[in-house]
C-alpha positions, 0 to 999 in steps of 0.5 A, spaced: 234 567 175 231 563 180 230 555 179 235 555 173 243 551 173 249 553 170 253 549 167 261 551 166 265 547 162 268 544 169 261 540 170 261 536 162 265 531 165 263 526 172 269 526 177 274 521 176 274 522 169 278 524 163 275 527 158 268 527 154 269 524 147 268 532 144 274 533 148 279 528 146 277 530 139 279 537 141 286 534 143 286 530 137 285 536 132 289 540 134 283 544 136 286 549 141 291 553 143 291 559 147 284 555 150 280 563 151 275 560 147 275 554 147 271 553 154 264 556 150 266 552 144 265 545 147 259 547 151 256 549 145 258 543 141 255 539 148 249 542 147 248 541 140 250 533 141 244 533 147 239 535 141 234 530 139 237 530 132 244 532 133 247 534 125 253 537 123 250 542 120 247 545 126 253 543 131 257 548 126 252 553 126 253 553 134 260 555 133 259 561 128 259 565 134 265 564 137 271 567 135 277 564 135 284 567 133 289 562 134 287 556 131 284 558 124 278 553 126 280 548 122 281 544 127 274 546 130 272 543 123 275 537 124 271 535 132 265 538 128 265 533 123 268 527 128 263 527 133 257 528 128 258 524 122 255 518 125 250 523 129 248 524 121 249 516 119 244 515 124 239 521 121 239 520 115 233 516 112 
């Protein structure tokens, strides 16, 4: 389709730098190991996280479609909950 881009997982972090914070979660939890899936988990995860109310609940709803065998997704669980509880700190009235 004309006048559209396409992001790639290459693109969520500005050259020159390390890693964004869904990343280093990723590290941190153990949240991969083959690294197949790994790449459209964090897209979905970073485009939860540019909504304008980002929640766990919808960041988990995002990776329901991701299949992922290696790590059980506990890992995964533990990144959603990580980056998003402050985001529902932040939302809740």
């Amino acid at each position: 389709m004309s006048g559209r881009s396409v992001r790639t997982v290459e693109d969520l972090v500005p050259p020159g730098q390390d890693l964004n914070d869904i990343q280093v979660a990723f590290r941190k939890h153990h949240a991969l190991q083959c690294g197949f899936c790994t790449p459209g988990i964090l897209m979905s995860l970073t485009a939860e996280q540019n909504r304008p109310a980002p929640c766990r609940a919808d960041a988990l709803d995002s990776v329901r479609g991701h299949i992922c065998r290696c790590t059980g997704y506990r890992g995964i669980k533990r990144v959603v909950e990580e980056i998003f509880a402050e985001s529902d700190a932040e939302n809740t009235p």
